[in-house]
N, C-alpha and C positions, 0 to 999 in steps of 0.2 A: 287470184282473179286478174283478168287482162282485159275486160271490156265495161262500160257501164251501162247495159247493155239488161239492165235491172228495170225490175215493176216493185212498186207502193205501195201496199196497205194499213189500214193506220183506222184509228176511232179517236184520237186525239187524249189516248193514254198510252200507248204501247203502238209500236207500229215496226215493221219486217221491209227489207229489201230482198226479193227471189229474183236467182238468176232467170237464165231460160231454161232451163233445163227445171227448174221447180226446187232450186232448194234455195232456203233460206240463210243468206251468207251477209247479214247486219241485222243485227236488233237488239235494243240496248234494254235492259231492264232494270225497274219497274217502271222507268219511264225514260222520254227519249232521250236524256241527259243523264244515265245512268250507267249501270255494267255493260260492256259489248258482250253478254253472253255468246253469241251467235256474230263472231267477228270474221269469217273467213274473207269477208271482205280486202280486209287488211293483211291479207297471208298471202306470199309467194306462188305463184303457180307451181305444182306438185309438191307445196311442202305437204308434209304432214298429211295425207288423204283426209279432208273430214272434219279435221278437227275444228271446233268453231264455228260447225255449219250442222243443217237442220234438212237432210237428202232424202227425198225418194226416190231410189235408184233401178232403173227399168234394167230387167237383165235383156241383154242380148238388144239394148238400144238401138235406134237406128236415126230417131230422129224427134223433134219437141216442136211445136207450136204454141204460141201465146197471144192472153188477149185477154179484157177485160171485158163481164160482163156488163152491158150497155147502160151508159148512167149510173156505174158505180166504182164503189173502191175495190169490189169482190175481183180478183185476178184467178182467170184458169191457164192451166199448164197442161196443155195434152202429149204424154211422153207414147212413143211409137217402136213397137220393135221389129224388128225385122223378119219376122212372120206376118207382120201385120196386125198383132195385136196392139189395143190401144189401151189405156186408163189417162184418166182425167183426174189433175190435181187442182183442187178450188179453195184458196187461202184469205181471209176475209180476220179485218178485227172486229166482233161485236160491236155495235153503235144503232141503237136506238131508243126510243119513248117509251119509259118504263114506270108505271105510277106517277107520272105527271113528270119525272124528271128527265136525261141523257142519261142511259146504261150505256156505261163505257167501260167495262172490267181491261184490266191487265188482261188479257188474255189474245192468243193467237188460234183459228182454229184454221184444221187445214181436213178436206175430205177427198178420200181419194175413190174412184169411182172407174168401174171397169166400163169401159165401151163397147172393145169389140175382141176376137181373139179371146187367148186364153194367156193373160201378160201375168207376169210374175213379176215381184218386186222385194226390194231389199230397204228397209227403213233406218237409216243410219242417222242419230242424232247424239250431237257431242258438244255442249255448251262446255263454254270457258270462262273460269271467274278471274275477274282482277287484271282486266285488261290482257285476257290469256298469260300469266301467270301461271292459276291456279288450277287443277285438276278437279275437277266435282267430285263428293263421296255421291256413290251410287246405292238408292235404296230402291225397295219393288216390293208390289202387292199385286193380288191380283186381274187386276187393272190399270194400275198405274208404276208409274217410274218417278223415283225422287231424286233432283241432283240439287247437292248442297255445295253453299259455301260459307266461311263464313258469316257475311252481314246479310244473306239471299237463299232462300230455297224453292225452288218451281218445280211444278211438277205436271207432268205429261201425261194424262188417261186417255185411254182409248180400247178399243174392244178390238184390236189386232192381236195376236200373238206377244205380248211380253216379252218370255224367251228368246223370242227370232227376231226381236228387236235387241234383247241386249247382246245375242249370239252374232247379228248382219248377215241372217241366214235370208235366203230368198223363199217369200213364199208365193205360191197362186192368188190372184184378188178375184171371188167371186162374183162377190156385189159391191156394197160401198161401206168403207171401214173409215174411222172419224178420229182425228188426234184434239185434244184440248188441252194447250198449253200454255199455263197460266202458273197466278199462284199456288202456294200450296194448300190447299183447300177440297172437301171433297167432294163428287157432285152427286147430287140427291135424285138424280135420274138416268135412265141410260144416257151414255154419250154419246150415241147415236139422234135420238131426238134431241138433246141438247143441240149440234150439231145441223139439226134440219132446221129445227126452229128461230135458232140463232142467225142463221141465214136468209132463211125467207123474213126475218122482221128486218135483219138489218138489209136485207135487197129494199124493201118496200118504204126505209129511210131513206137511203140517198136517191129513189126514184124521186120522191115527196121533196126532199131538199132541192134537185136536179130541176123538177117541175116549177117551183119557183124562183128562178133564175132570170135576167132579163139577157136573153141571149140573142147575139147579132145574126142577122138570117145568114152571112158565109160563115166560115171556118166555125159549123155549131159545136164538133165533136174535140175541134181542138179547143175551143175554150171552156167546154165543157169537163173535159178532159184537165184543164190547167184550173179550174177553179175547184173540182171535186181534191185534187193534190194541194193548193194552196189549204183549203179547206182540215186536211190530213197535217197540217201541220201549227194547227191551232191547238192550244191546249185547253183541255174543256175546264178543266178544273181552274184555273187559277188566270186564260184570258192571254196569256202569253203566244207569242207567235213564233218557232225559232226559224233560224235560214236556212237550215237545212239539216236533213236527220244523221250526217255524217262527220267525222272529221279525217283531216288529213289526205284527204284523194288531192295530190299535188296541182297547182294552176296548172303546170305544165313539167314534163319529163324533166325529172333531176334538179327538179327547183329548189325544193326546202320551200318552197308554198305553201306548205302544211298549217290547217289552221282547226280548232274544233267551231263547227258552225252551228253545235246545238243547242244556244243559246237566244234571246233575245235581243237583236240590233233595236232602237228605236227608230231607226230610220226605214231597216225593212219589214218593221212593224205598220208602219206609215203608208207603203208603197203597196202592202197586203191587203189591207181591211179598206184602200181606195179603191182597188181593181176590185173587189168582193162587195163594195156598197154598190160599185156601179151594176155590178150583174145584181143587184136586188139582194144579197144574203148578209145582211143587215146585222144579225144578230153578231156575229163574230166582230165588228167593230165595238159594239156595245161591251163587250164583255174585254176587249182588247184597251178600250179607254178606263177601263174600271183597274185593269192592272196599270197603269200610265200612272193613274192619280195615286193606288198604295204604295208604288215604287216613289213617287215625286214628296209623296205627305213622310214617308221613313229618311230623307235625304236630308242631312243639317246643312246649313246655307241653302239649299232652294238649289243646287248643283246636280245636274245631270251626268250620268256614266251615259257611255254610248250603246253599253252592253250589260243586260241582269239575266240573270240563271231564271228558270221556267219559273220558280216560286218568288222573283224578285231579289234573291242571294246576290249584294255585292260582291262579292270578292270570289273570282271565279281564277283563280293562281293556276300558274300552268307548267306542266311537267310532260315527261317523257314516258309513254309506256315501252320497254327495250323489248318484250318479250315479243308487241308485236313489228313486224317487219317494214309494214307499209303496205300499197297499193303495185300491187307489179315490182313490190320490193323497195318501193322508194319512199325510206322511212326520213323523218322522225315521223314517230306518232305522236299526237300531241293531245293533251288534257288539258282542260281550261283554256283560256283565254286572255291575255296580258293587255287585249284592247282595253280588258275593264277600268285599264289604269290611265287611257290615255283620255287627252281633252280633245273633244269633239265639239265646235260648238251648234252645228245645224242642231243635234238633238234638239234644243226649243221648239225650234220649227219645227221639226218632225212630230212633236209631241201635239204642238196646238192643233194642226192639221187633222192629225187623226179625230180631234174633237168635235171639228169645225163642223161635218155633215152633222150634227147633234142637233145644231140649232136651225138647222133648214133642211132638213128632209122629215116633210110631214107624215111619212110612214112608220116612223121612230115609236116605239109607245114609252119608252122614255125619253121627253127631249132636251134640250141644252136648258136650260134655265140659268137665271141672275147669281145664284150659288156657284153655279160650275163653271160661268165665266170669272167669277173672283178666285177661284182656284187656278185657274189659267193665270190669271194677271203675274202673279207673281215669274211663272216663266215665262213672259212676255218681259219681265223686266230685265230678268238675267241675260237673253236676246240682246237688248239695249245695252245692257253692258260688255259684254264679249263680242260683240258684230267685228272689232275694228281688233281682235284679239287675237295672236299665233294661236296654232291647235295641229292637231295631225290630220286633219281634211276626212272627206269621205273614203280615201285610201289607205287611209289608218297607216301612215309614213310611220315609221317606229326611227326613224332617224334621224329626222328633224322638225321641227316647227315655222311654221310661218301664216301669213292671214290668207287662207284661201278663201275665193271666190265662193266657191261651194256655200260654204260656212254661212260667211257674210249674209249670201242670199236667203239663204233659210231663216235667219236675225229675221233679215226684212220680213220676212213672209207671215214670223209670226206675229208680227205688230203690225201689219196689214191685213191680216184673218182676224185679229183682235178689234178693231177697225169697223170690220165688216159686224163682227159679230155682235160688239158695241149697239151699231146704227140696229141691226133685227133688233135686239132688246128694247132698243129706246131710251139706250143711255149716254144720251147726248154727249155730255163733258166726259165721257171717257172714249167716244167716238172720236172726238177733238184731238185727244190725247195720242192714242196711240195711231192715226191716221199722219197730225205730225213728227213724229217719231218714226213713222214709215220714210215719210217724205224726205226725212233729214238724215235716215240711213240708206235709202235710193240715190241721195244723189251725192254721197260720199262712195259708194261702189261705181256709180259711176266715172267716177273721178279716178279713184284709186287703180282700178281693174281693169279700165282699159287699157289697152296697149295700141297709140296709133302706130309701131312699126310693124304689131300683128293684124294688124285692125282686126280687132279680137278681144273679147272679153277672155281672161287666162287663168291660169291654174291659180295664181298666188298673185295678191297686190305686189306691181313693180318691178313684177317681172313677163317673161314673154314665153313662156313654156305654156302649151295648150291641155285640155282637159274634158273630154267627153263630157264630163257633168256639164258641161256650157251648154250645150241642147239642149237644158231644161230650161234653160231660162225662162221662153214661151211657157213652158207645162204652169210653172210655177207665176205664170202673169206676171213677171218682173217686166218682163218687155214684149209689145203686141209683135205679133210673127212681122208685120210691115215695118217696123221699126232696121234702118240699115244696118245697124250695129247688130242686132241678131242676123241677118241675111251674111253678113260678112264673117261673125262669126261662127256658123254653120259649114261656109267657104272654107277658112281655114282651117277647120276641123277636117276637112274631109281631104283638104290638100297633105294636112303632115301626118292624122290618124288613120285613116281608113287608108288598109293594105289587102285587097281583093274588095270581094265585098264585106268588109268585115271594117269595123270601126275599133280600135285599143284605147283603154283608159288615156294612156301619157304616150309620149314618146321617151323621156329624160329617164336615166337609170335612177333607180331608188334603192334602199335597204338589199336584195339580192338580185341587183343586174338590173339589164334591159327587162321589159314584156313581152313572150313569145308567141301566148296564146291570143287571141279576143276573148275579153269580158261580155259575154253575149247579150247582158242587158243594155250594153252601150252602142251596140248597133238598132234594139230594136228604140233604142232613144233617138235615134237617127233619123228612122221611120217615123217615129211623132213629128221631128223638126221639119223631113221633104212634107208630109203629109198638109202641117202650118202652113208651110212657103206655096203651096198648091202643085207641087209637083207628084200627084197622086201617082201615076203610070210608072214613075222611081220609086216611088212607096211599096209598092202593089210589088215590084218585083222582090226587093230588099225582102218584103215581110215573106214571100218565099219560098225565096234561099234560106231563109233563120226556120223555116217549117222544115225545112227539108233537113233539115241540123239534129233532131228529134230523133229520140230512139225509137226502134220498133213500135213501142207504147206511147209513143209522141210526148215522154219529158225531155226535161233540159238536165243539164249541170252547171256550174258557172262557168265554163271557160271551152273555149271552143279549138280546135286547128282543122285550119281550110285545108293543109297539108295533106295529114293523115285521115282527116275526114272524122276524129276522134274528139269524143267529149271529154274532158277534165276538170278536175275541183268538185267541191262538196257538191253531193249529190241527194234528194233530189233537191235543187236552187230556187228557192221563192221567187228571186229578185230577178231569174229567167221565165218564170212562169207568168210574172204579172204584166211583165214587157210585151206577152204573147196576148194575154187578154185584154191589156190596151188597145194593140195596135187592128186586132180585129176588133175594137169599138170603133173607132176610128174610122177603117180603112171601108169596113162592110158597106153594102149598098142596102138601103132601105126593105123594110119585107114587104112592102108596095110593089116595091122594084121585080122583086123574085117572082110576081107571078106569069 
């Protein structure tokens, strides 16, 4: 693979990245943190034709189109030949309401469907176990295809030809022929109807989810678009949110950037379920704070990791897959995750936050109660102890320690939401409490973190290196937009950080070098600050250029170059996606206004 230049589908158990051409080149099984059966992702351009990937291959090609159908995760692939024959690939994870609960199977269905012409096709499918290690044993009946590994076996039905799938002979497509690829399991109906039905229920889900959304009268399709993907990355089962369904797609060319992002951050768990409460879908924060509390109640000492595996799994150890290559060849591949070891100390914050709409958004049908503020309390305390404490920051420095900014503010925040949440309940003497405990860690950051020769709030107490994360200050109400010291600190952000229009985490070299690419959530954090300061007409253009950054199918990844005009890092990126649904809450004009 050479481009990211990929579409999404997903039910929030199993979920597929499809090039444009229609084949499925990442999907990890039995869930998103599992085998890369389907890793071509991570393979060299021309190695191996195939292997690792999941193609339907138009003979005599000429050309593909993509697009998703409207208000949903359902993605078509129309492949073209050069006669002018057409067929239509339509790739969709089952997800809907099924005896009162979410039917969300393992399963992938993909249906291919002739248009126009008389197009022939070649069905090549070749899953890889053990991080492409392993070769599948190949089993067949007649209907289905079985590939085993050891700890995994899925299996492929469909009512195509068998043989000329396992032969990658090419056949004619008359009508429309259905793959269903899942466990190994067998299904009790044609899978043809399986296939149609599966579809129109799951269309008729994300319309009904789509439908209740609170969406800004501008950019509807791209937030629509950014919340149905933030959405696909929720896990239904257990509440977890990870950052992204990929690992190792480098920040940037020849980095060692390499990171697995299919885990739970607490932080961009935080940043997830606020952008998704504000557009109204409500439910995914409910079930995202329910993992918050089993992860924080299984923790001795009341101590936060920054990162837990989908079912809450501390120890997420991290090693090297050799077999595969990398992203355009630029390996390490990497398993796990070694953040889990570092000290982070926003997590608090991050944590209360997520809570906090609980107790004041009366749309809730479960709401914050006197209970699940005293479960809060206790991370409220650890806050109060660590605020003033080294840690690796929001950049997860693996090099060194020190008290950043970041951190500190996040301490405040949750003994400031605690505060607040206190006074809703009506519990006075803990209102007290943690309001001066606010107070007395506001004005030690202030203290500490200023720098009058950057007139700049900075990366790290005491010293003068700057930090993108400063432009939340506002978000997070640490300081009103009129406040100088945020005005000044937005100033030097954008005199040493922003290179084009692009804003970069740091300037100072870390752990591997300078930063080459922009962190793309750190521009559209940019847009919140002009947006504060009232420089809306700078806002408006900033938000964009960062649209126009979007693939084909209008995702992000994390990291951007203005250069090459090229996305890089884990793909697809929460924490770019929610930047996009802010900033058109924000920026949008009134639906009064539109008419």
């Amino acid at each position: 693979m050479n481009n990211l230049n990929l579409g999404l589908t997903g039910n929030g158990a199993v979920s597929a990245l499809i090039d444009s051409r229609g084949a499925i080149v990442w999907s990890c099984f039995p869930r998103f943190d599992g085998d890369p059966l389907f890793c071509h992702l991570l393979q060299p351009e021309g190695h191996a034709e195939g292997r690792g990937a999941f193609s339907i291959e138009m003979v005599n090609y000429s050309r593909a189109e993509q697009f998703y159908e409207t208000n949903t995760a359902i993605l078509v692939t129309r492949l073209f030949d050069a006669q002018g024959g057409c067929l239509e690939v339509t790739d969709f994870a089952p997800r809907f309401r099924l005896y009162g609960r979410m039917f969300h199977p393992v399963m992938l269905v993909r249906r291919v469907c002739r248009i126009s012409g008389t197009p022939r096709m070649a069905v090549r499918i070749h899953p890889l176990f053990h991080y492409g290690e392993q070769e599948p044993e190949v089993t067949f009946g007649s209907h289905h295809i079985g590939f085993s590994g050891p700890e995994l076996k899925i299996r492929l039905t469909t009512d195509a030809s068998i043989h000329a799938i396992l032969e990658n002979r090419p056949v004619f497509v008359d009508d429309t022929v259905t793959f269903v690829l899942g466990e190994d399991e067998t299904l009790h109906e044609a899978v043809s109807a399986v296939g149609t039905r599966f579809l129109e229920e799951t269309k008729k889900y994300w319309h009904e989810w789509v439908r209740g959304l609170s969406v800004p009268a501008e950019w509807q399709d791209e937030v629509i678009r950014a919340a149905i993907t933030l959405q696909m990355n929720a896990v239904e089962d257990t509440g977890a949110i990870v950052a992204a369904m990929t690992t190792s797609i480098p920040e940037h060319a020849d980095s060692g950037r390499n990171w697995d992002y299919r885990y739970c951050w607490l932080r961009d768990g935080y940043f997830v379920v606020n952008a998704l409460n504000r557009l109204g879908a409500t439910s995914t924060m409910e079930k995202y704070l329910g993992y918050i509390l089993n992860v924080a109640a299984g923790e001795e000492h009341g101590l936060l990791q920054p990162v837990y595996g989908i079912s809450g799994e501390e120890w997420l150890d991290e090693r090297h897959a050799p077999q595969l290559a990398g992203y355009r060849g630029m390996g390490p591949v990497r398993v796990g995750n070694l953040a889990y070891e570092q000290i982070q100390h926003d997590v608090y914050g991050s944590a209360i936050l997520s809570a906090t709409h609980m107790f004041f958004d009366h749309r809730l049908y479960r709401r914050g109660d006197l209970g699940l503020f005293q479960r809060l309390e206790p991370l409220g305390q650890k806050a109060i102890e660590h605020f003033d404490q080294p840690d690796a920051g929001i950049w997860e420095l693996r090099g060194k320690q020190r008290v950043h900014t970041y951190s500190s503010v996040m301490c405040w925040a949750a003994c400031d939401r605690l505060s607040r949440i206190a006074k809703q309940l009506k519990q006075t003497e803990r209102e007290h409490y943690w309001r001066e405990e606010a107070d007395r860690i506001h004005k030690v950051i202030c203290c500490e973190a200023w720098s009058d020769t950057r007139q700049a709030f900075t990366a790290a107490w005491g010293e003068d290196a700057l930090d993108a994360s400063m432009l939340l200050l506002h978000e997070f109400d640490f300081l009103p937009a009129t406040d100088p010291r945020f005005v000044s600190t937005v100033a030097a952000i954008e005199s040493e950080l922003k290179h084009g229009d692009f804003i970069y985490r740091y300037a100072e070299r870390d752990d591997f070098g300078e930063p080459d690419n922009a962190f793309v959530v750190c521009t559209f954090w940019y847009v919140y600050a002009l947006q504060a300061l009232g420089r809306k007409d700078e806002a408006r253009r900033t938000f964009e250029t960062l649209l126009a950054c979007c693939s084909p199918l209008g995702l992000l990844a994390e990291d951007y170059c203005s250069a090459t005009r090229e996305q890089w890092g884990n793909f697809v990126q929460t924490y770019s996606m929610v930047g996009l649904v802010n900033c058109a809450l924000r920026l949008s004009c009134r639906w009064d206004q539109m008419c």
